[in-house]
N, CA, C and O atoms as a Tripos MOL2 file, in Angstrom:
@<TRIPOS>MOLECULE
protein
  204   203    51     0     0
PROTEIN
NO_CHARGES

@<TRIPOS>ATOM
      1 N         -13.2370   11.2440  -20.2710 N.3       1 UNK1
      2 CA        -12.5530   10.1380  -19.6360 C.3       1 UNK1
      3 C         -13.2520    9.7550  -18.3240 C.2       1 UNK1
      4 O         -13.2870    8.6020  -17.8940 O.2       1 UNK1
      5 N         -13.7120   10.6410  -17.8250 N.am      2 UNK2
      6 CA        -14.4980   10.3550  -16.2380 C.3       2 UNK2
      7 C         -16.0610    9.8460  -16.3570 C.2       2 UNK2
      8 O         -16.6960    9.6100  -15.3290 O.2       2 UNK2
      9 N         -16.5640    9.7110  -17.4780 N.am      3 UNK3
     10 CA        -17.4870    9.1000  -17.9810 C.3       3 UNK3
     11 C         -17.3560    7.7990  -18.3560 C.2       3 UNK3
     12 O         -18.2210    6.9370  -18.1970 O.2       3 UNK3
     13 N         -15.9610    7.5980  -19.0000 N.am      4 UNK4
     14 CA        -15.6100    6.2440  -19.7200 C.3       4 UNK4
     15 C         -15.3010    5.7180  -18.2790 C.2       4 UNK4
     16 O         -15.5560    4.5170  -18.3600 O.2       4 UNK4
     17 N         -14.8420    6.0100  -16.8670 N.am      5 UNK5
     18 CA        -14.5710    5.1280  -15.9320 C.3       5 UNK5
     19 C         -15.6410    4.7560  -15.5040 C.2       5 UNK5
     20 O         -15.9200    3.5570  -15.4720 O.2       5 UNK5
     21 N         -16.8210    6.1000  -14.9060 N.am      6 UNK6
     22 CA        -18.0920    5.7870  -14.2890 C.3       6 UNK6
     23 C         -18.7300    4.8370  -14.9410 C.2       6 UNK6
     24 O         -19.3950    4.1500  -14.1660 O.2       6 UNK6
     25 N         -18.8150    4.4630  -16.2120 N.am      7 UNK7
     26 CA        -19.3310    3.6220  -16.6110 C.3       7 UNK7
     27 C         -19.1160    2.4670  -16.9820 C.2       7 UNK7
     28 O         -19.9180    1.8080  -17.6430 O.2       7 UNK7
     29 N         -17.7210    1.9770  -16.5090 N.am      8 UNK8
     30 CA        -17.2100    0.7300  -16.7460 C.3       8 UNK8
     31 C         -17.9820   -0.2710  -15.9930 C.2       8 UNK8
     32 O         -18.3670   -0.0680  -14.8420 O.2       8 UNK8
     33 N         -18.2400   -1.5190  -16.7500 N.am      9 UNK9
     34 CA        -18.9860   -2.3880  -15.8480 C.3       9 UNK9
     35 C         -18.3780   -3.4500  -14.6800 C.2       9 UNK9
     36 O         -17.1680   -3.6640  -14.7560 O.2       9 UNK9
     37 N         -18.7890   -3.8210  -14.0940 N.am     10 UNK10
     38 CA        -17.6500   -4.5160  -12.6550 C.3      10 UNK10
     39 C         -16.5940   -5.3500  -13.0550 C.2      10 UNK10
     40 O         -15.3760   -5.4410  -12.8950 O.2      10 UNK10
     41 N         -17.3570   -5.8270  -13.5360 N.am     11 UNK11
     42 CA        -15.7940   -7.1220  -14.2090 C.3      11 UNK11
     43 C         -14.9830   -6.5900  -14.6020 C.2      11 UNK11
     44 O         -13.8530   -6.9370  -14.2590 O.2      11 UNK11
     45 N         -15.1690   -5.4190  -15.5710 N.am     12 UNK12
     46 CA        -13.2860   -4.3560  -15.7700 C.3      12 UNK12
     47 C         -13.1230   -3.7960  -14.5780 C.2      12 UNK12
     48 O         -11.9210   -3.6430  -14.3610 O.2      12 UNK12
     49 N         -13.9900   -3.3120  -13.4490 N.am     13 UNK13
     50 CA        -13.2290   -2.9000  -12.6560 C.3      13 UNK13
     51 C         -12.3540   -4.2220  -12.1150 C.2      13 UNK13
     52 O         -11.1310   -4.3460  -12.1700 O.2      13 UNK13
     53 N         -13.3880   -5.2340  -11.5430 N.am     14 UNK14
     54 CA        -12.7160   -6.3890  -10.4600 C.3      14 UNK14
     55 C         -11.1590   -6.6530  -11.7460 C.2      14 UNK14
     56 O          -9.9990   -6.9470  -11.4560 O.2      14 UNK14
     57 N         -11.5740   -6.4820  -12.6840 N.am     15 UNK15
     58 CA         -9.6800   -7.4140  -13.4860 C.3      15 UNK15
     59 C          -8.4400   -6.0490  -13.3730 C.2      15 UNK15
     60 O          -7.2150   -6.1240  -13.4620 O.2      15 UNK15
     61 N          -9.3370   -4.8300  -13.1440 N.am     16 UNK16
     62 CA         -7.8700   -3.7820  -12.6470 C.3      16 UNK16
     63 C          -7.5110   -3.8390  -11.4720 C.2      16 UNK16
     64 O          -6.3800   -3.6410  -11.0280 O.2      16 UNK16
     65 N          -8.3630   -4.0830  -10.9720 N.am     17 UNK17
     66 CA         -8.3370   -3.5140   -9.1220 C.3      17 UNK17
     67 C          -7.4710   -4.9230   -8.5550 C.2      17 UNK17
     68 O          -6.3650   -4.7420   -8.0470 O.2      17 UNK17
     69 N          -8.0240   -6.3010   -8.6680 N.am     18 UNK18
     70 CA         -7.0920   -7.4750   -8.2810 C.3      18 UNK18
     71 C          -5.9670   -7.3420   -8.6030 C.2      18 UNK18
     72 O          -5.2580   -7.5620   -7.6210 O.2      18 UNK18
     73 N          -5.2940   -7.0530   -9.6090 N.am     19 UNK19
     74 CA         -3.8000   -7.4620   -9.9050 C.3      19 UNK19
     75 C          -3.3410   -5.7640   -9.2890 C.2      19 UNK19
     76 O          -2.1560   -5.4760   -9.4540 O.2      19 UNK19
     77 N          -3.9600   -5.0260   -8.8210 N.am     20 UNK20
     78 CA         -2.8790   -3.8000   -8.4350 C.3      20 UNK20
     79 C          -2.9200   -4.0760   -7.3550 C.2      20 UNK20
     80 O          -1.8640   -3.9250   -6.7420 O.2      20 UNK20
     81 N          -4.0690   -4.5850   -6.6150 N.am     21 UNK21
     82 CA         -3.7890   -5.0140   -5.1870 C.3      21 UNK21
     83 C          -2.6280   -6.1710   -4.8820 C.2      21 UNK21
     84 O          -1.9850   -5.8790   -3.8730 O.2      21 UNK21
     85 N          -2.3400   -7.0200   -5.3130 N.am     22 UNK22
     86 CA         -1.8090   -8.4630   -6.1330 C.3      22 UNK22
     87 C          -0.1750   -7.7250   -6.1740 C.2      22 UNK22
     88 O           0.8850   -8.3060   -5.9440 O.2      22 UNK22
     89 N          -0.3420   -6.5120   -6.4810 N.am     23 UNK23
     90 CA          0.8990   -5.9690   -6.7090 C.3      23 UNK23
     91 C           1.6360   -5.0120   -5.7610 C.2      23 UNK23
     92 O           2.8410   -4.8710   -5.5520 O.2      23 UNK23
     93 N           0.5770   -4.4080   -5.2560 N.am     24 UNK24
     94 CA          0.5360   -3.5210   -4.5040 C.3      24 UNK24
     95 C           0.5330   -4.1680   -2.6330 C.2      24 UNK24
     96 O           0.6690   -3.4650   -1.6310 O.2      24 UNK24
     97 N           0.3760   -5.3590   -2.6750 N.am     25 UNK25
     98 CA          0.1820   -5.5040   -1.2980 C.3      25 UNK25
     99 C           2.1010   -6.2230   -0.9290 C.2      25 UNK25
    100 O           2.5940   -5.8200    0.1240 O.2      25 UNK25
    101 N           2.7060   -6.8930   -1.5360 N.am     26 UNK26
    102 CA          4.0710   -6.8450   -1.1810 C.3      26 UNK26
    103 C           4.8390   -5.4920   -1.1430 C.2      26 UNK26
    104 O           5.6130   -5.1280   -0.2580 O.2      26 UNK26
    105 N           4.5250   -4.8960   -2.1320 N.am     27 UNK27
    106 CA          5.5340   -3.5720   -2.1340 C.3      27 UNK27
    107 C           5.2220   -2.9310   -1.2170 C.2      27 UNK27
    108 O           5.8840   -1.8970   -1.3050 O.2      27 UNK27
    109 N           4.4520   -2.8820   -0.1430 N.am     28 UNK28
    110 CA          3.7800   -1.9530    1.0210 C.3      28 UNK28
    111 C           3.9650   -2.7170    2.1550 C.2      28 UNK28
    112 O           3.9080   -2.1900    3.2660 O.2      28 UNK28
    113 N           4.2330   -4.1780    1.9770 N.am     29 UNK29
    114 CA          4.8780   -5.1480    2.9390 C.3      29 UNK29
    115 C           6.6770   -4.8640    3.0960 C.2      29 UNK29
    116 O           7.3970   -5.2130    4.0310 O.2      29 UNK29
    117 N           6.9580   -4.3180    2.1740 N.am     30 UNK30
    118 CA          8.9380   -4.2640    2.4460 C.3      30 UNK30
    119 C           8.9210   -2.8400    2.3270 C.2      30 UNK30
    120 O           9.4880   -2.2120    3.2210 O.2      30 UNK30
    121 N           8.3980   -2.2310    1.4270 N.am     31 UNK31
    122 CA          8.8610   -0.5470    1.1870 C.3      31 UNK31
    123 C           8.7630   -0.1210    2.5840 C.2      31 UNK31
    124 O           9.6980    0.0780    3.3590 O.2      31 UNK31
    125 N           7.3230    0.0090    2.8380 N.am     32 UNK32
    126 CA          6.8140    0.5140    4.7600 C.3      32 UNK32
    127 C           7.9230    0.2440    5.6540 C.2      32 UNK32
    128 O           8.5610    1.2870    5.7950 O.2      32 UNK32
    129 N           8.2710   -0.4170    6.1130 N.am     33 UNK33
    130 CA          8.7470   -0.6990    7.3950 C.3      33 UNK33
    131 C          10.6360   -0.3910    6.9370 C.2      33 UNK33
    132 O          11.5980   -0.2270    7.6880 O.2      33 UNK33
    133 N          10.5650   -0.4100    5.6150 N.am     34 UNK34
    134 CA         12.0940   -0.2910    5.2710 C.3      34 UNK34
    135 C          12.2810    1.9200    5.3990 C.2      34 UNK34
    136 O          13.1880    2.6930    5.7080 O.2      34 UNK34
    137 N          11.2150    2.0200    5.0670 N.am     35 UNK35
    138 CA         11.2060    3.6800    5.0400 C.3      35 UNK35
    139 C          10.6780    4.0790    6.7660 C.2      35 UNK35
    140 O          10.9640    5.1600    7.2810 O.2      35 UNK35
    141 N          10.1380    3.3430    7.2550 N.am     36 UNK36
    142 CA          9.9510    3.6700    8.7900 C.3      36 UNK36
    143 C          11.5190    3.3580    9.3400 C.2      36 UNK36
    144 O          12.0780    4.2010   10.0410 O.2      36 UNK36
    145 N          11.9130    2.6220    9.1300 N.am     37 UNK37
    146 CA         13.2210    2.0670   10.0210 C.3      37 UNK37
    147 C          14.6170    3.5000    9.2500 C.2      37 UNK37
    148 O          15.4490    4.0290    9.9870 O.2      37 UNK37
    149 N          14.5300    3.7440    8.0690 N.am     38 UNK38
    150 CA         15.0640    4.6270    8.1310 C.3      38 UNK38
    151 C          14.8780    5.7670    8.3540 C.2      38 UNK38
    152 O          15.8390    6.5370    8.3820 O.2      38 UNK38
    153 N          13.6110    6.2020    8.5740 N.am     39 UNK39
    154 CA         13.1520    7.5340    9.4610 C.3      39 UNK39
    155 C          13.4430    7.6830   10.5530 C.2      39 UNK39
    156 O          14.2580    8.4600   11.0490 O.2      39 UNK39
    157 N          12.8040    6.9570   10.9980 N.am     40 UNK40
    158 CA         12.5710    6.9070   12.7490 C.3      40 UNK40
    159 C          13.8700    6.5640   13.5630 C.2      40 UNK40
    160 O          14.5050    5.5090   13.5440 O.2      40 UNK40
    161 N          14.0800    7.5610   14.1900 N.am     41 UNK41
    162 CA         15.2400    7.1750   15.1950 C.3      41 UNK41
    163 C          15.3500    5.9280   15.9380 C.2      41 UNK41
    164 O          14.3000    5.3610   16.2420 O.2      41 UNK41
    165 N          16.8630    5.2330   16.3940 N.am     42 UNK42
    166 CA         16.4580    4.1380   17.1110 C.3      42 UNK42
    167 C          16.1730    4.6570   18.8540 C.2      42 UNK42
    168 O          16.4210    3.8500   19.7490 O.2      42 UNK42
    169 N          15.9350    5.2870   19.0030 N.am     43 UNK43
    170 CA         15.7540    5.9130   20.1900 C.3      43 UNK43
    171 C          14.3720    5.7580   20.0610 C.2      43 UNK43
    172 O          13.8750    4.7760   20.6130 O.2      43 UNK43
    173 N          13.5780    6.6000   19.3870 N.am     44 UNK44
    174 CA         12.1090    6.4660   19.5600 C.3      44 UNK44
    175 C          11.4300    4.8580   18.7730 C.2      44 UNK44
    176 O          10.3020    4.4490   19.0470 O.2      44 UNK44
    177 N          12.2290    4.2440   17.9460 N.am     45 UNK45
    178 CA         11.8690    2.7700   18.5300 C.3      45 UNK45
    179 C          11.8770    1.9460   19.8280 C.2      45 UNK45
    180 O          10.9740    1.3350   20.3990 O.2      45 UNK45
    181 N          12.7890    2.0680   20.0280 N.am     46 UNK46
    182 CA         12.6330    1.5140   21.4320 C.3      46 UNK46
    183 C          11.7690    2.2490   22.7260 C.2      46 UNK46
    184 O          11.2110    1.6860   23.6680 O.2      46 UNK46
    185 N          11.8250    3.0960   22.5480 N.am     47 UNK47
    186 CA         10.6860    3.3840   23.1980 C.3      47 UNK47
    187 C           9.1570    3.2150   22.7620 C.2      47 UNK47
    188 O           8.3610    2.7690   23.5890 O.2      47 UNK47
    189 N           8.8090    3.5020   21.7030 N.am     48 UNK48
    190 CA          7.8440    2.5510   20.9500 C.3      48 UNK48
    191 C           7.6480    0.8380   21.3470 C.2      48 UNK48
    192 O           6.6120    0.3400   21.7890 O.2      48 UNK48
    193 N           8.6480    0.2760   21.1220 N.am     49 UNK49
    194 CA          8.7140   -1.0310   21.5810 C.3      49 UNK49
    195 C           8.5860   -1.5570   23.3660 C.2      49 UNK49
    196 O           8.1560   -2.4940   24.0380 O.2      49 UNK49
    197 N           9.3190   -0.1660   23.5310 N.am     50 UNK50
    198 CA          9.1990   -0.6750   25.8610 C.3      50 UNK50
    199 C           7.4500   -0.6340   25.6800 C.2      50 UNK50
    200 O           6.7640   -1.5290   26.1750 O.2      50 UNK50
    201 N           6.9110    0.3810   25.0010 N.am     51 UNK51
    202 CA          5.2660    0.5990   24.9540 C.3      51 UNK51
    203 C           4.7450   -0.5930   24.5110 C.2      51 UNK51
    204 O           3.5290   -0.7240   24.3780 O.2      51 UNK51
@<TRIPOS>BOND
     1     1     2 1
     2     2     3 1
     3     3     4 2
     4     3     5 am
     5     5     6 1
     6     6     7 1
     7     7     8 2
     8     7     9 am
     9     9    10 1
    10    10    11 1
    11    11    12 2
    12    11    13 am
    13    13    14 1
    14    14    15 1
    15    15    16 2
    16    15    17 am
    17    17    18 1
    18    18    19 1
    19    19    20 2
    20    19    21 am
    21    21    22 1
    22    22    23 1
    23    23    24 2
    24    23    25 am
    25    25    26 1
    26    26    27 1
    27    27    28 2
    28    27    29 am
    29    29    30 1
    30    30    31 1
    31    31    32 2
    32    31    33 am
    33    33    34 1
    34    34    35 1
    35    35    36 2
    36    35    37 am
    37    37    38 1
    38    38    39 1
    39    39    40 2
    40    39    41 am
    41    41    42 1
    42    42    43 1
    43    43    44 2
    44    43    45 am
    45    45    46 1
    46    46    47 1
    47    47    48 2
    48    47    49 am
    49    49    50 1
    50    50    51 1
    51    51    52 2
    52    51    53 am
    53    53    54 1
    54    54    55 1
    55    55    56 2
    56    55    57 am
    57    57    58 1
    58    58    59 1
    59    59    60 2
    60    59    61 am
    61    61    62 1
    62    62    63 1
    63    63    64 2
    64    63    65 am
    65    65    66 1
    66    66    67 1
    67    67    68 2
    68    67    69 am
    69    69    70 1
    70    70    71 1
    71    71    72 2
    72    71    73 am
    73    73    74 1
    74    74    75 1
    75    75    76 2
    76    75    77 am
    77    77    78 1
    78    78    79 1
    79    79    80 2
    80    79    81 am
    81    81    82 1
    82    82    83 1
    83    83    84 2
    84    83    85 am
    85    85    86 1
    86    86    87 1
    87    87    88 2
    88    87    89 am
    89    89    90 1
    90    90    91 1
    91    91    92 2
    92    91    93 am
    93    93    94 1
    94    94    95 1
    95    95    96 2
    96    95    97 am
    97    97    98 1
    98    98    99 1
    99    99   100 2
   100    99   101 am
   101   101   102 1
   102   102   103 1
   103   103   104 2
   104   103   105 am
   105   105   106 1
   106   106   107 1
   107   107   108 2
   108   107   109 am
   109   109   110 1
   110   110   111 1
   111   111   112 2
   112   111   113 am
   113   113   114 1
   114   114   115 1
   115   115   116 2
   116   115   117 am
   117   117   118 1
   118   118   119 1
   119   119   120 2
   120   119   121 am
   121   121   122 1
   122   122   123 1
   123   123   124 2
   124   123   125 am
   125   125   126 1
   126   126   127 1
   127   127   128 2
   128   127   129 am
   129   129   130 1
   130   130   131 1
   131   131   132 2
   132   131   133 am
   133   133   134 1
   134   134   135 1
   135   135   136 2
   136   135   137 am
   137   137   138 1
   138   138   139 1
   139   139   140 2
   140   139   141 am
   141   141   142 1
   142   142   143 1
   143   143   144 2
   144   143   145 am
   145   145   146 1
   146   146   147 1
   147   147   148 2
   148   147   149 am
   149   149   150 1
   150   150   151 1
   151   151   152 2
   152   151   153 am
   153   153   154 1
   154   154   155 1
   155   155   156 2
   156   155   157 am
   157   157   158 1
   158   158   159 1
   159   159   160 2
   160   159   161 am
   161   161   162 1
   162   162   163 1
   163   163   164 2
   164   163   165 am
   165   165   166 1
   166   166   167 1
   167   167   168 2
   168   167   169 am
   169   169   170 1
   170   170   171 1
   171   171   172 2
   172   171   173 am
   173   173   174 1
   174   174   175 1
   175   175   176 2
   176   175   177 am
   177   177   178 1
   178   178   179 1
   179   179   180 2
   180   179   181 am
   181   181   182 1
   182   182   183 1
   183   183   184 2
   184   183   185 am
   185   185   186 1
   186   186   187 1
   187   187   188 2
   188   187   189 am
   189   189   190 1
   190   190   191 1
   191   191   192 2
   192   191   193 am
   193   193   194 1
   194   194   195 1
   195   195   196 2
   196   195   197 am
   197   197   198 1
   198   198   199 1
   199   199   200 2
   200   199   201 am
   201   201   202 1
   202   202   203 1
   203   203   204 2
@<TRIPOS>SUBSTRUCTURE
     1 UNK1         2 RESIDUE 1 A UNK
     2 UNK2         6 RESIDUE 1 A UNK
     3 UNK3        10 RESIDUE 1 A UNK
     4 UNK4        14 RESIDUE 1 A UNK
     5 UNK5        18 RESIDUE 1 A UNK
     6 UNK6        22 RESIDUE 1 A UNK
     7 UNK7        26 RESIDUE 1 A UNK
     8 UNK8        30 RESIDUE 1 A UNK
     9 UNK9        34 RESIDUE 1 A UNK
    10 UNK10       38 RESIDUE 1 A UNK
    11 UNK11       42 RESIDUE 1 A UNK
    12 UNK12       46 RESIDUE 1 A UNK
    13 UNK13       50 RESIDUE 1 A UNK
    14 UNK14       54 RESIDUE 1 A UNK
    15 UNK15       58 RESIDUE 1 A UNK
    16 UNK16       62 RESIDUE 1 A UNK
    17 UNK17       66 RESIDUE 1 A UNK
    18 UNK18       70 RESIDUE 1 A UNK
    19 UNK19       74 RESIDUE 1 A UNK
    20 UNK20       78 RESIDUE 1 A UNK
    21 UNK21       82 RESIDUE 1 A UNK
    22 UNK22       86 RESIDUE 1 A UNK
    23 UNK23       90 RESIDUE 1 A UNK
    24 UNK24       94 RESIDUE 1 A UNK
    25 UNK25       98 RESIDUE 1 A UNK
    26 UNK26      102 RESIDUE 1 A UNK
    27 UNK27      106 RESIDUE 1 A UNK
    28 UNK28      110 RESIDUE 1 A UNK
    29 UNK29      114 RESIDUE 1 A UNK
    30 UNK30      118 RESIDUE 1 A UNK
    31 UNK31      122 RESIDUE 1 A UNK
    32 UNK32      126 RESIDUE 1 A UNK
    33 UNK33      130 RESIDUE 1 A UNK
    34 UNK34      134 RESIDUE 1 A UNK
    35 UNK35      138 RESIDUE 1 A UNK
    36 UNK36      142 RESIDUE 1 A UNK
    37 UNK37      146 RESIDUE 1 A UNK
    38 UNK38      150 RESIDUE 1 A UNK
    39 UNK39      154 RESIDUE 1 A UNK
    40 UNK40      158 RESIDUE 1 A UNK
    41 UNK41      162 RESIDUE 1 A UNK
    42 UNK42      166 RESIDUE 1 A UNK
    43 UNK43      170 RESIDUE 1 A UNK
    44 UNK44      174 RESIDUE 1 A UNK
    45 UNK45      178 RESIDUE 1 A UNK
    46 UNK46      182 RESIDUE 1 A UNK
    47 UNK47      186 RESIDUE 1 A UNK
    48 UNK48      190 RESIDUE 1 A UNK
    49 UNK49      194 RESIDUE 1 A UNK
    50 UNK50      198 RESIDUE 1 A UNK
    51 UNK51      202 RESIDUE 1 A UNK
């Protein structure tokens, strides 16, 4: 299997790699900051933020 990837030629890579990015770049736009805001204390936000 690690042969069948190394040797894929660019164009299969560029048609996997666009649409996961494509997919992958909203879900890392709302998930992130929704899993930071429930981590992070509001105490050390705001102090984050006076910074």
């Amino acid at each position: 299997m690690k042969a069948y990837f190394t040797n894929m030629p660019m164009r299969i890579w560029v048609l996997l790699v666009v649409p996961a990015v494509v997919i992958a770049y909203p879900v890392v736009r709302i998930v992130v900051p929704a899993v930071i805001r429930a981590v992070v204390p509001e105490v050390v936000r705001t102090v984050l933020h006076v910074i």
